[in-house]
N, CA, C and O atoms as a MOPAC input file, in Angstrom:
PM7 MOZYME 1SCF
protein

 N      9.10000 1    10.92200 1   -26.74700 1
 C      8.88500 1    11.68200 1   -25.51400 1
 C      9.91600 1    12.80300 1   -25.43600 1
 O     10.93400 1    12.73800 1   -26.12500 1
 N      9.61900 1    14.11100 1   -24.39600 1
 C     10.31300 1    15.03700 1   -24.45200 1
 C     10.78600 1    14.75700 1   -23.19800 1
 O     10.46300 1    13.84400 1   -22.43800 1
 N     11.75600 1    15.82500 1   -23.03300 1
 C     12.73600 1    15.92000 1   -21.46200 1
 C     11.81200 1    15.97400 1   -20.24000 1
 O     12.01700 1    15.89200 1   -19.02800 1
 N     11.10600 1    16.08200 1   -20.73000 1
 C     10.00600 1    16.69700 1   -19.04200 1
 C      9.51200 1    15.40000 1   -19.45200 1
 O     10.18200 1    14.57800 1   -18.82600 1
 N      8.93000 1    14.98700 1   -19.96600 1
 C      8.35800 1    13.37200 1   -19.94000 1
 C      9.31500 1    12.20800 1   -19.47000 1
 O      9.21500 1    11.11400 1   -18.91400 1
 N     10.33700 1    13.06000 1   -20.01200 1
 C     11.45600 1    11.59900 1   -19.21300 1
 C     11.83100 1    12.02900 1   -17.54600 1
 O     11.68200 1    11.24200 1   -16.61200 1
 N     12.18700 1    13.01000 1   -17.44600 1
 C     12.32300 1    13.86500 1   -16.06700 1
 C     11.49400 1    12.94400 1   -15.20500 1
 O     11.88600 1    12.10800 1   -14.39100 1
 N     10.04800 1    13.33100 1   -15.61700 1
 C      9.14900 1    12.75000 1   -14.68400 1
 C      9.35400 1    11.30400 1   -14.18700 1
 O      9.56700 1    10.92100 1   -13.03700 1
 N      9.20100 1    10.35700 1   -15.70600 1
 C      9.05700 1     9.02700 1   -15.34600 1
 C     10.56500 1     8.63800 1   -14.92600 1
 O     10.58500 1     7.45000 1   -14.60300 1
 N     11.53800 1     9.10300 1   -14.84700 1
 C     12.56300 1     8.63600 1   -14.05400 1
 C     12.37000 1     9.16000 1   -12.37500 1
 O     12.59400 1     8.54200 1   -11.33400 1
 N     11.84100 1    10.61300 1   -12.61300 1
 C     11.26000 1    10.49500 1   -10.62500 1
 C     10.49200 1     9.42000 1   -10.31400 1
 O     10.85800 1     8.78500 1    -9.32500 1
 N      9.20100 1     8.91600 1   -11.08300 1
 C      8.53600 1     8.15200 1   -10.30900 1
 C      8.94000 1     6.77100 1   -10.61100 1
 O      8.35300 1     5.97800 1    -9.87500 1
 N      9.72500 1     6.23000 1   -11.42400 1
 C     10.37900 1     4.69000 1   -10.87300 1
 C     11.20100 1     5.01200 1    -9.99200 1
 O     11.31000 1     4.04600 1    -9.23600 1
 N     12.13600 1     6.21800 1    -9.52200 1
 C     12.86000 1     6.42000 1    -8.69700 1
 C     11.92800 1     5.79800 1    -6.92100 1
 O     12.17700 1     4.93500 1    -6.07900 1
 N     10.51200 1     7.16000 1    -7.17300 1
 C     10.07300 1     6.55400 1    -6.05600 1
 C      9.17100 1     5.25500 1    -6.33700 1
 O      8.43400 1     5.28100 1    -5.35100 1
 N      8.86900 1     4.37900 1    -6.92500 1
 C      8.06300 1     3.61400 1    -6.64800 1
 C      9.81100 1     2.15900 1    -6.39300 1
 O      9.76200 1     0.99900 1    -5.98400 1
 N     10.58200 1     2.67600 1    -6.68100 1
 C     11.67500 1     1.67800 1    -6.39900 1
 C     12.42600 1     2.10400 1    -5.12100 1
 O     13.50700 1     1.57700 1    -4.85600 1
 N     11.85200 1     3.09800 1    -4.27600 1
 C     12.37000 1     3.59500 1    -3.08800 1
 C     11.12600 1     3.02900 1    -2.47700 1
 O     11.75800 1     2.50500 1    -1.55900 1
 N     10.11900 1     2.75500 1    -2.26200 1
 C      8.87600 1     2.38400 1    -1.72200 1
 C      8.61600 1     1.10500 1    -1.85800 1
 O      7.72200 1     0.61700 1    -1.16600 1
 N      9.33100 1     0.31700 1    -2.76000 1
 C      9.13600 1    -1.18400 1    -3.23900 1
 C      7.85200 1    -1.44300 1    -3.93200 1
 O      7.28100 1    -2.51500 1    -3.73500 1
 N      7.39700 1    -0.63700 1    -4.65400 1
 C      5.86700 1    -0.85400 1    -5.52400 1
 C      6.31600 1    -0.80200 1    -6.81400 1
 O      7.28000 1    -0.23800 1    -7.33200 1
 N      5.18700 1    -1.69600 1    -7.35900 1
 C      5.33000 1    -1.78900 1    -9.11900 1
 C      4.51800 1    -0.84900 1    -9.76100 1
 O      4.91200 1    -0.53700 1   -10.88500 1
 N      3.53400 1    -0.33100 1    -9.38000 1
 C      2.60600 1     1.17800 1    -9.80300 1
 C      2.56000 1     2.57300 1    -8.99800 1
 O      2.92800 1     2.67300 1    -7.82700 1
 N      2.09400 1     3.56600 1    -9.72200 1
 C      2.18100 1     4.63800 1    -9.35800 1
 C      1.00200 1     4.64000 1    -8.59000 1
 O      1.13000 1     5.43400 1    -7.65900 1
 N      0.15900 1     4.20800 1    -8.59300 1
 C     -1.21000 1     4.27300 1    -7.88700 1
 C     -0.84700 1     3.03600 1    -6.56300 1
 O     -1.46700 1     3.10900 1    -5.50200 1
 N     -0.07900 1     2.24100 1    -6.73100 1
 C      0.23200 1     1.48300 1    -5.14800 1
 C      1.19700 1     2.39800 1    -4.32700 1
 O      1.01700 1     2.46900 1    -3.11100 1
 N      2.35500 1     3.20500 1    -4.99900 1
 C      3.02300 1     4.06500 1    -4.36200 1
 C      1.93100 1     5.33300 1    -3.51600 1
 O      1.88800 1     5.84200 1    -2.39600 1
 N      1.26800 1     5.42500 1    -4.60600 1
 C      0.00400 1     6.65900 1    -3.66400 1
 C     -0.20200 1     5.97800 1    -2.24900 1
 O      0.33100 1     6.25500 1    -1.17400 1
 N     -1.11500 1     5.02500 1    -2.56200 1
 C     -1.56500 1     4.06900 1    -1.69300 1
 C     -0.97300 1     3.67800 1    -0.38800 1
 O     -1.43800 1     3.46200 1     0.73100 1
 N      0.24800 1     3.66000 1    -0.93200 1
 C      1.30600 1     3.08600 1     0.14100 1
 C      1.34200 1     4.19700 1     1.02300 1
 O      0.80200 1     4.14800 1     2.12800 1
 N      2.13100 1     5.50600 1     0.47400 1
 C      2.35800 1     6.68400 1     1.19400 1
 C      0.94600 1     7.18700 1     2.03800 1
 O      0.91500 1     7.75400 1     3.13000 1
 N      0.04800 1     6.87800 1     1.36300 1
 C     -1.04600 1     7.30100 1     2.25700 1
 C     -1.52400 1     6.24800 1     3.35900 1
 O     -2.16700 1     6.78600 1     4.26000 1
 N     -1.39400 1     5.18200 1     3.45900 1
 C     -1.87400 1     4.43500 1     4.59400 1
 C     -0.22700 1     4.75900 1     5.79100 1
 O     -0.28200 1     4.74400 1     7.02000 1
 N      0.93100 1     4.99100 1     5.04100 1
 C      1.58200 1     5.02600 1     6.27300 1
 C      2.01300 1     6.63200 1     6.60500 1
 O      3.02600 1     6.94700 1     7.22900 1
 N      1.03800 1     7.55600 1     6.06000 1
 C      0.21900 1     9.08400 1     6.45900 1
 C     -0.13800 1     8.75800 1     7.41400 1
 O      0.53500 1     8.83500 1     8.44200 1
 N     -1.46400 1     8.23600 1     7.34000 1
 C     -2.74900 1     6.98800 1     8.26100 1
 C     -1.80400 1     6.82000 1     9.93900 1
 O     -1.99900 1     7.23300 1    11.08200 1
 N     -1.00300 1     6.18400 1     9.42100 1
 C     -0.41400 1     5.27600 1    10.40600 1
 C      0.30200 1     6.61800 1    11.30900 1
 O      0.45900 1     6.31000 1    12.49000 1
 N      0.68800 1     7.81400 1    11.02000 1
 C      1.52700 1     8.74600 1    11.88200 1
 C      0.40700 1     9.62500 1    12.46500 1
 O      0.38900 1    10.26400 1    13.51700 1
 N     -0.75100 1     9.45400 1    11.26600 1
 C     -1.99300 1    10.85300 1    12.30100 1
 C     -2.10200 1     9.94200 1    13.41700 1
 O     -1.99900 1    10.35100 1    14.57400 1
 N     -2.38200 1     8.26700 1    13.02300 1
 C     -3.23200 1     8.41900 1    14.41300 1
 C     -2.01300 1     7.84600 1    15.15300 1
 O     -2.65400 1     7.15400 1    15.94400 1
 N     -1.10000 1     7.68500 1    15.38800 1
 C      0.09900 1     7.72600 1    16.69200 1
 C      0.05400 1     8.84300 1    16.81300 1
 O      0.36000 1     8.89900 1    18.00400 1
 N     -0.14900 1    10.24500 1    16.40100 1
 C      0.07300 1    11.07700 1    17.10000 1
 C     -1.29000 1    11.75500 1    17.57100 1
 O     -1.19300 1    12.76300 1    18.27100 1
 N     -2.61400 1    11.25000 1    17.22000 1
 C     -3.87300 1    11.54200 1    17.81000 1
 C     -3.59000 1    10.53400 1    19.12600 1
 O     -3.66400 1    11.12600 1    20.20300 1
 N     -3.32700 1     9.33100 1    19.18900 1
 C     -3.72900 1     8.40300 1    19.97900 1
 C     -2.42600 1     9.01500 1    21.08500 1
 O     -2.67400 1     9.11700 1    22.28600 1
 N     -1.47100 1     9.27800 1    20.69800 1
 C     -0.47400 1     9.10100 1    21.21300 1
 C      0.32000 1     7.99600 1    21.97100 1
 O      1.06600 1     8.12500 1    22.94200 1
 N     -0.09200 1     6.67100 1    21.15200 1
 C      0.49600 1     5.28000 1    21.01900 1
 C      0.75100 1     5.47000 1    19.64000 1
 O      0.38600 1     6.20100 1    18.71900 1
 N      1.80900 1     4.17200 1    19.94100 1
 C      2.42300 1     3.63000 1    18.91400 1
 C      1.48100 1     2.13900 1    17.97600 1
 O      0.68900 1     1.41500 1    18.57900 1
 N      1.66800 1     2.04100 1    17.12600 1
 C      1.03900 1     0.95500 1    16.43900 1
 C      1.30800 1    -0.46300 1    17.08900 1
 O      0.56200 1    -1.38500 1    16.76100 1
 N      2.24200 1    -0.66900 1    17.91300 1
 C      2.34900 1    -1.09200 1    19.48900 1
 C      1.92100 1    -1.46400 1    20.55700 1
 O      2.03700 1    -2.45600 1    21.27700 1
 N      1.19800 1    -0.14800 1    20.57000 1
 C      0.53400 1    -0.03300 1    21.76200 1
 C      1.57000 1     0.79000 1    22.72200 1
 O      1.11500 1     1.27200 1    23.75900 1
 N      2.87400 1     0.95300 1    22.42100 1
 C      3.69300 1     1.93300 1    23.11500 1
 C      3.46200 1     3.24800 1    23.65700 1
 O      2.66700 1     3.74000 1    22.85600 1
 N      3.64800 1     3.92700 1    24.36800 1
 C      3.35300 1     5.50700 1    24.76900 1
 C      4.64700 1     5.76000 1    23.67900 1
 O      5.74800 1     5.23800 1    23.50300 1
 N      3.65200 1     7.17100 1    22.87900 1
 C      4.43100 1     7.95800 1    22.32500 1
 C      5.60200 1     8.98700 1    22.97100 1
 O      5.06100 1    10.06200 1    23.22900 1
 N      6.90900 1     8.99700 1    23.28300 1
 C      7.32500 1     9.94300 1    23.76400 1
 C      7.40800 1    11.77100 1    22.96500 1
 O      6.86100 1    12.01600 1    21.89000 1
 N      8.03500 1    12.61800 1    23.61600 1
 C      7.85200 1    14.16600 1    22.98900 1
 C      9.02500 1    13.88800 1    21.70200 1
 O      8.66100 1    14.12500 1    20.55000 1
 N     10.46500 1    13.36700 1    21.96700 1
 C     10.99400 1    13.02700 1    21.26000 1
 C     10.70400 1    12.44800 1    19.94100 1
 O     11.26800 1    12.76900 1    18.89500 1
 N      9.83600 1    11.62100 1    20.06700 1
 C      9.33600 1    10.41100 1    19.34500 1
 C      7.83200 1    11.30400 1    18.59800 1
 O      7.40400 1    10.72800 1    17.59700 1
 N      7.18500 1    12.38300 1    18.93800 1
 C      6.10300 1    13.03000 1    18.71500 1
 C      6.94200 1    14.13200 1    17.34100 1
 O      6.66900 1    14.41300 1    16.17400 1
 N      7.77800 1    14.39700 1    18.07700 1
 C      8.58600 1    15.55100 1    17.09300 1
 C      8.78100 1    14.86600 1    16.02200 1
 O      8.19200 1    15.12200 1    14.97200 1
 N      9.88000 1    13.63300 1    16.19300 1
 C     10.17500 1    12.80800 1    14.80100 1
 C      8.96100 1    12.59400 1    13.69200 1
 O      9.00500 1    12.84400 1    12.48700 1
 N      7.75700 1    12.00100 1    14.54600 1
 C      6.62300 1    11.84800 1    13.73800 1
 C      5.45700 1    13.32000 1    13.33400 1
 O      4.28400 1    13.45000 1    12.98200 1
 N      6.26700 1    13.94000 1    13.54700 1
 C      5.37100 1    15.16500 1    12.63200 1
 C      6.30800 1    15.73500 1    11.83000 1
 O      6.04100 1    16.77500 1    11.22900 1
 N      7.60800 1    15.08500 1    11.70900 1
 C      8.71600 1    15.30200 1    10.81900 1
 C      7.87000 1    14.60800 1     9.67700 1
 O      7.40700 1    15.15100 1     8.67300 1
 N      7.79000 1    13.50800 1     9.99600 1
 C      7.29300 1    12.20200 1     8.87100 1
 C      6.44100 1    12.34300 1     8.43500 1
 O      6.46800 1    11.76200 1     7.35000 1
 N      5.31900 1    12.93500 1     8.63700 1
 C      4.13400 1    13.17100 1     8.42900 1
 C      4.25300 1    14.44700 1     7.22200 1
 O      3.49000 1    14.26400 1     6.27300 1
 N      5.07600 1    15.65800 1     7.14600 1
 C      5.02500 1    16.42400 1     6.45800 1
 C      5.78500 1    15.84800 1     5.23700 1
 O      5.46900 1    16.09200 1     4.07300 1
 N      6.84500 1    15.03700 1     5.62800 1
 C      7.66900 1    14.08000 1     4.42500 1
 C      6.89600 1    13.32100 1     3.85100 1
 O      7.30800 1    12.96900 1     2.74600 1
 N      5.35600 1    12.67900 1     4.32600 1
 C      5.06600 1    11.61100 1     3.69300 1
 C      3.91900 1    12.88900 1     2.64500 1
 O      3.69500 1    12.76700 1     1.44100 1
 N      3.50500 1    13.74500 1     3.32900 1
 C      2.49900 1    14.73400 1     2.21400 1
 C      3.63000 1    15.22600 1     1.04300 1
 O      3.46000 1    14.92800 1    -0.14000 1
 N      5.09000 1    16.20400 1     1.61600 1
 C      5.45800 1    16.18200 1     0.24700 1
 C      5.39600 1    15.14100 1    -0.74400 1
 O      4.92700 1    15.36200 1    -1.86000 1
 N      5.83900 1    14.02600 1    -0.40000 1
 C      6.23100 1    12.74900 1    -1.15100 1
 C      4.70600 1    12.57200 1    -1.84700 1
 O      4.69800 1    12.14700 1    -3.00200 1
 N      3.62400 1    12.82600 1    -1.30900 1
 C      2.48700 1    12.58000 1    -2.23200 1
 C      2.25400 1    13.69500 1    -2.87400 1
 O      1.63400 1    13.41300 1    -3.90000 1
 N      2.53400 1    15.40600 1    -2.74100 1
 C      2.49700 1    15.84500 1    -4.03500 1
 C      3.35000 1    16.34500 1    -5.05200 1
 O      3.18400 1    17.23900 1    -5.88200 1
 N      4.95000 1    15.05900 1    -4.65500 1
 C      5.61900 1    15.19500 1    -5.78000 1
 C      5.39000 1    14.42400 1    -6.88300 1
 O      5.73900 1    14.65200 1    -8.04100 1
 N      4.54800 1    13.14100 1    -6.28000 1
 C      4.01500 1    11.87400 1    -6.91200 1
 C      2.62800 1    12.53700 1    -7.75000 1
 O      2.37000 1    12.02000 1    -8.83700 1
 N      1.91900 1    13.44100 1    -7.36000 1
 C      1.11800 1    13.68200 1    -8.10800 1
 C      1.44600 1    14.25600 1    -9.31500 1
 O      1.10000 1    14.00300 1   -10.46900 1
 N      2.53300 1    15.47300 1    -8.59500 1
 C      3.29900 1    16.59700 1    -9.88300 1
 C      3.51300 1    15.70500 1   -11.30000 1
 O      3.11700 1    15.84000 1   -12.45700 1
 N      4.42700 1    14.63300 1   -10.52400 1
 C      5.90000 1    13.80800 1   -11.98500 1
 C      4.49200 1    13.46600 1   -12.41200 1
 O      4.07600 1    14.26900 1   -13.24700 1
 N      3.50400 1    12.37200 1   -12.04200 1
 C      2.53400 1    11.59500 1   -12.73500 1
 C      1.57500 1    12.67900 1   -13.80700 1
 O      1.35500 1    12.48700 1   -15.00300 1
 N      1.17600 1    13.66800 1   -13.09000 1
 C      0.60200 1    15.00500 1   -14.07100 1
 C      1.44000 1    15.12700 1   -15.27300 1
 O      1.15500 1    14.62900 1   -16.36300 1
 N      2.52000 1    15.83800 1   -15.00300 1
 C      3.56300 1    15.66300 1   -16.24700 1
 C      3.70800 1    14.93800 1   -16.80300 1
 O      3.54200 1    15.12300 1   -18.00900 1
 N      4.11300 1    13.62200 1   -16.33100 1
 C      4.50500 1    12.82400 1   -17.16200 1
 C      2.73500 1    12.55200 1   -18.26300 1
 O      2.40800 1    12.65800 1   -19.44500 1
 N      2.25600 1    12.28200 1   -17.32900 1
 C      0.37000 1    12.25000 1   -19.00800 1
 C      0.49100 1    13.67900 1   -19.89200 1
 O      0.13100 1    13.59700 1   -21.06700 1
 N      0.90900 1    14.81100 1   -19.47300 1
 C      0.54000 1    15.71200 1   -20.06300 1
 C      1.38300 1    15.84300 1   -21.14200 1
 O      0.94900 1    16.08500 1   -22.26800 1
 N      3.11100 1    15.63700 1   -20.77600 1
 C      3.98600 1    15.48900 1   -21.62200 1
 C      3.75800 1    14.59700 1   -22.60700 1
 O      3.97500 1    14.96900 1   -23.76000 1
 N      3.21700 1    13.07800 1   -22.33200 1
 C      3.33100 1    12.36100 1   -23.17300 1
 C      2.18200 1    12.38900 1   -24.19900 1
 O      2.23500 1    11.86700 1   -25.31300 1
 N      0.95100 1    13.18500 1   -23.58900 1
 C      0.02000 1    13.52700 1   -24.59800 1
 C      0.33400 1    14.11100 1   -25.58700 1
 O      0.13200 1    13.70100 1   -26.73000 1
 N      0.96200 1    15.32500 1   -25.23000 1
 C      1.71400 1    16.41500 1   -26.16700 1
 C      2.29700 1    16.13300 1   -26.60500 1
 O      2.41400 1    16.72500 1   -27.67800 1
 N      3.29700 1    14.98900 1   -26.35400 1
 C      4.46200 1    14.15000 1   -27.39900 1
 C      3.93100 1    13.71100 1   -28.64100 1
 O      4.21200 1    14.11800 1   -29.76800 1
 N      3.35900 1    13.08200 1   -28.39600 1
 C      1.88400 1    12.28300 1   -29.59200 1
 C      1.53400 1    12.75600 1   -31.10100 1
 O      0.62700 1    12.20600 1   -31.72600 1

């Protein structure tokens, strides 16, 4: 493997060991159901609770929400690379 092949697969055990998953496709998974979980607290404007969302608490979660999309297309990026690199390694 080349540097960009290793680059990659050290980002994504990085995140799938920041997320507690053993695959790259449960890390997707993961990040996207708790996507899921911030649209609709902030459509519903409850909490998974049942809590009233406060403005405070609205701000934080559209913080999270843009953190949880980067986080899925850095996961796409490393995983791209890393197949493409390792094809080309071959």
């Amino acid at each position: 493997m080349n540097n960009k092949a290793d680059d990659a697969k050290s980002m994504l055990i990085k995140m799938m060991r920041a997320y507690k998953t053993k695959t790259v496709r449960e890390t997707g998974q993961k990040l996207v159901t708790m996507r899921e979980e911030v649209k609709q607290a902030l459509r519903t404007g409850k909490s998974l609770e049942g809590k009233v969302v406060t403005p405070s608490q609205t701000k934080e979660l559209r913080k999270r929400l843009l953190h949880y999309r980067e986080e899925l297309e850095r996961l796409k990026l490393y995983h791209k690379t890393y197949k493409e690199e390792k094809q080309n390694g071959k």
